[in-house]
C-alpha positions as CSV (number, residue, x, y, z in Angstrom):
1,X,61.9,65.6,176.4
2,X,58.2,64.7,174.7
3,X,59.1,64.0,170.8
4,X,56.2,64.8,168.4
5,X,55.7,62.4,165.5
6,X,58.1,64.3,163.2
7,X,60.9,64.1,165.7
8,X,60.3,61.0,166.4
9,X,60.4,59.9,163.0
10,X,63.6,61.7,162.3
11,X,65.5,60.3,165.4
12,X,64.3,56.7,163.6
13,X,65.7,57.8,160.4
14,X,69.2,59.0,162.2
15,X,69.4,55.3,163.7
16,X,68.2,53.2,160.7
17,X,70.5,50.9,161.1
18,X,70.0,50.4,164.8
19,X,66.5,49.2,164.8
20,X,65.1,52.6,163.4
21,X,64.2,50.8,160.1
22,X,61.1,49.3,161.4
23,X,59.4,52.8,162.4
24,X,60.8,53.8,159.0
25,X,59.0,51.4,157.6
26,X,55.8,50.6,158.9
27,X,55.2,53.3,161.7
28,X,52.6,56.1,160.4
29,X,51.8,58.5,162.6
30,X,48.9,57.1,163.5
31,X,50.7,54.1,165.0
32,X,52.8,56.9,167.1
33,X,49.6,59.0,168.2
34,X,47.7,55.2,169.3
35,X,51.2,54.4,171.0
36,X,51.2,57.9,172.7
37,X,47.5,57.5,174.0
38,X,48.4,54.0,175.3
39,X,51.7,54.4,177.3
40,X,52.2,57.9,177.4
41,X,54.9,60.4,175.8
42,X,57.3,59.2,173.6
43,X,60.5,60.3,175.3
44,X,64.3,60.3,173.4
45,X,65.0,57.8,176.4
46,X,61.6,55.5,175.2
47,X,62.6,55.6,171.3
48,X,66.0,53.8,171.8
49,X,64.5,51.6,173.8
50,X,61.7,50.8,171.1
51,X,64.6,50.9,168.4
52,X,66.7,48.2,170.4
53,X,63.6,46.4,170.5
54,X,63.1,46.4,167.1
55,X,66.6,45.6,166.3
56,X,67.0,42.6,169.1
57,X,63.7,41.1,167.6
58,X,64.8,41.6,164.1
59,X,68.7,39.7,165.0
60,X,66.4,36.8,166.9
61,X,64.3,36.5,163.4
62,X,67.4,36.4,161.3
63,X,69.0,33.4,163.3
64,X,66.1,31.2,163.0
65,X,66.2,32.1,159.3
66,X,69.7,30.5,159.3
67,X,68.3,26.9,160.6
């Protein structure tokens, strides 16, 4: 299934925790529309795999914050 922005959005807030925050954050829907025109529709199957993105790159960031 295609997600419009606002779904999109939505699914991000529902996994916040899981890599969602960073669409939270500092996705506008611009930023969806450009990623849309670029790669193609955003599928449910595509946003987890940008959320565990997000959230892998986030976890790599916080253990070189450790050293």
């Amino acid at each position: 299934m295609n997600l419009t922005w606002n779904e999109f959005y939505q699914l991000a807030k529902e996994n916040y925790t899981n890599g969602g925050d960073c669409i939270v954050e500092c996705w506008e829907e611009s930023d969806f529309n450009e990623y849309v025109n670029t790669f193609g529709p955003m599928t449910t199957t595509e946003a987890f795999e940008i959320f565990s993105e997000m959230n892998s790159a986030y976890s790599d960031y916080s253990l070189l914050e450790e050293f």
